[in-house]
N, C-alpha and C positions, 0 to 999 in steps of 0.2 A: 504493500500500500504506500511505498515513498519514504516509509522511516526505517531507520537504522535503532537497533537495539545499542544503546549504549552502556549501559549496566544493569545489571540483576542483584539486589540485594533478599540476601535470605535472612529475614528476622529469625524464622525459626531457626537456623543452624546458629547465629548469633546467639541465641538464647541457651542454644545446650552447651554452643560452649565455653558459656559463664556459670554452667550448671542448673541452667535454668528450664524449663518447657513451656511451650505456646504451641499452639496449633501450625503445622505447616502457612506459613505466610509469604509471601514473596513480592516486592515491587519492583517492575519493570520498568525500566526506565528508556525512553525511546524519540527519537526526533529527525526533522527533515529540514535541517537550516533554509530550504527554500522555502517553505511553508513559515518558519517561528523568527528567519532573520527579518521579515518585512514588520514584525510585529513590535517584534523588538527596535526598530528602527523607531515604528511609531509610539509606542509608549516604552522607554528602556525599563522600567522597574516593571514589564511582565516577566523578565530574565527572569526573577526568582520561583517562577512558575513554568519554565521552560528548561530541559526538555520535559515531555508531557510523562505522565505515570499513569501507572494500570496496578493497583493489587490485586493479586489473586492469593485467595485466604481458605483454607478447608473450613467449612464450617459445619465440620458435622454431617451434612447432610449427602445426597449423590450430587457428584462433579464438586465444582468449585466456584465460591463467593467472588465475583470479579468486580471492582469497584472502580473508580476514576472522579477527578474533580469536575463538577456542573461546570459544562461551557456556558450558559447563562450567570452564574456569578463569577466567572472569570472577564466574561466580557463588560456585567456589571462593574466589577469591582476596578477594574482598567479603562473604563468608559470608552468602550471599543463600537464601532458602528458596524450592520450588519454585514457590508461589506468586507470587514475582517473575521468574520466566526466560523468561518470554513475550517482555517488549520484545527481551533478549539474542540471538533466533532471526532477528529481522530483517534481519541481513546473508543468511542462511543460504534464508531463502524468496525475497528479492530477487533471489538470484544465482541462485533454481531458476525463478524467471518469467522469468528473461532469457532463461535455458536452454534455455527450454521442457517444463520437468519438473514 
């Protein structure tokens, strides 16, 4: 889909190996500087919300809990106009190709 995986942090192996336990947890960390450099250009303090992230978290149940930050209060929170909220969707169709949706 245009992004590059750029890190994978696993809380849960963090966690055991301070001796601790959590649920398999993992955030993905992912971006396409064509898509998140024009954004950045236009508002630079969305940096600290770029690249985009995806958890995915066991939660118990079958498959897996896959979360990501609202492109609606991202673009709120940065006073972004509609013509910029395209890159922001990118967690949101990721998680539906995995899906199969």
């Amino acid at each position: 889909m245009g992004a590059a995986v750029a890190a994978v942090v696993d809380h849960a192996a963090a966690a055991r190996k301070a001796g601790l336990s959590m649920p398999d947890t993992q955030v993905i960390i992912f971006g396409n500087p064509q898509a998140g450099t024009p954004l950045m250009q236009a508002r630079p303090e969305i940096a600290i919300d770029l690249p985009m992230r995806l958890m995915v978290r066991n939660d118990g149940q079958p498959g897996s809990l896959v979360t990501w930050q609202d492109p609606a209060y991202l673009a709120q929170r940065y006073g972004l106009g509609e013509d910029q909220l395209a890159p922001l969707n990118a967690p949101a169709k990721i998680a539906s190709a995995v899906d199969g949706h």
